[in-house]
Every structure is written in C-alpha cells, then in structure tokens.
N, C-alpha and C positions, 0 to 999 in steps of 0.2 A: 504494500500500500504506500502511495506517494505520502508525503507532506506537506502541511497542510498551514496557511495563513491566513489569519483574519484580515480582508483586503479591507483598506481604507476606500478604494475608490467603489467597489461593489457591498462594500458593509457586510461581507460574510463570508464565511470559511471557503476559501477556495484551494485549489491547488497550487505549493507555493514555487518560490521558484527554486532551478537547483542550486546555483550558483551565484554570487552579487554580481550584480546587471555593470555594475563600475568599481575601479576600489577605493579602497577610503571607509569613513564616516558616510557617507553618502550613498553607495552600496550597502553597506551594511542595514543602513537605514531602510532602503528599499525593499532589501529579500525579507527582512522581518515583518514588514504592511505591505506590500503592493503583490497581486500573484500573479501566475505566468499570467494567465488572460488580458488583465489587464496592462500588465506589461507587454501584451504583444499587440493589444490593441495602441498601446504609447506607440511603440515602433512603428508600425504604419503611419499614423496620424503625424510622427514628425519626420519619417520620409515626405510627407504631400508637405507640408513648411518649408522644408532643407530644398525641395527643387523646387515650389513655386514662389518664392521666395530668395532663389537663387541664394542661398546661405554657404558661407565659406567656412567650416569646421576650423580652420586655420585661425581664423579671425575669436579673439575673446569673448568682442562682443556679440558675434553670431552663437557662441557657444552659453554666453550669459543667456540669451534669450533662449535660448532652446530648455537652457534650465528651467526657468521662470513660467514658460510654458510649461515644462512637466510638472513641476511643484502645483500647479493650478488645474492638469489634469486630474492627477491624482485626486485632489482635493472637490474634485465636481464642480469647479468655478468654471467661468467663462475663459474660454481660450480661442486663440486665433484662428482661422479654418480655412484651409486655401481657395481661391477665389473660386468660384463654379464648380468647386468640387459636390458632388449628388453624391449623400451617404448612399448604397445599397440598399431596396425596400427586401423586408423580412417575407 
C-alpha cells in the first residue's frame, strides 16, 4: 500500500508523493501537504505559464513567480491561467 498525505490543496488523504518535488525546506515542505495528484496537476498548469508566458527558468525573477504561483495553487487562491487556454470538460 502506497503512502498516504493529507493534501492541502484537495483537503484529504491522498496518495503522497514518493520523493521531494525540490530540495531544501521547501521540498520537504511539499511531500508532507501536497500529493502526487495534485502535484501533477501543479506540473501541467505551470508548463501552460512557463510557455505562454515565454518564462526563462534562468531568470530569478521568472522562477520567483512561478513560486508565488505555486504557493497560491496549492492554497486554492486565484492564480494566473494562460491566455485561451479551455480546461478539459469532464
């Protein structure tokens, strides 16, 4: 049986993840509240930013923002959405 995290961003035990998403405090932080799901739903939502947004991972400040953004996904705030992008209907 996998393991198992209370997700901040879905409010319930989900499956967590295997390993910290980055290292640091800030990994660590992560693998403990956020689970794979939602973590893989992070991934996509900031590939559509990183290209329509034309973001340089090089640059600080595009890496500031990408954080600021995720710290706000997780959190169920409002975050940025790339332009004309159509979520998928269910």
């Amino acid at each position: 049986m996998s393991n198992t995290v209370f997700c901040k961003k879905y409010q319930e035990e989900l499956e967590a993840l295997a390993v910290p998403p980055m290292p640091g405090a800030k990994g660590k932080e992560l693998m403990e509240t956020v689970s794979k799901k939602a973590w893989q739903e992070w991934l996509q939502h900031q590939t559509r930013l990183i290209n329509e947004k034309h973001l340089n991972l090089m640059d600080p400040e595009s890496r500031k923002y990408l954080s600021a953004q995720m710290d706000k996904f997780f959190a169920n705030e409002s975050v940025d959405e790339a332009e004309g992008y159509i979520p998928p209907t269910k």
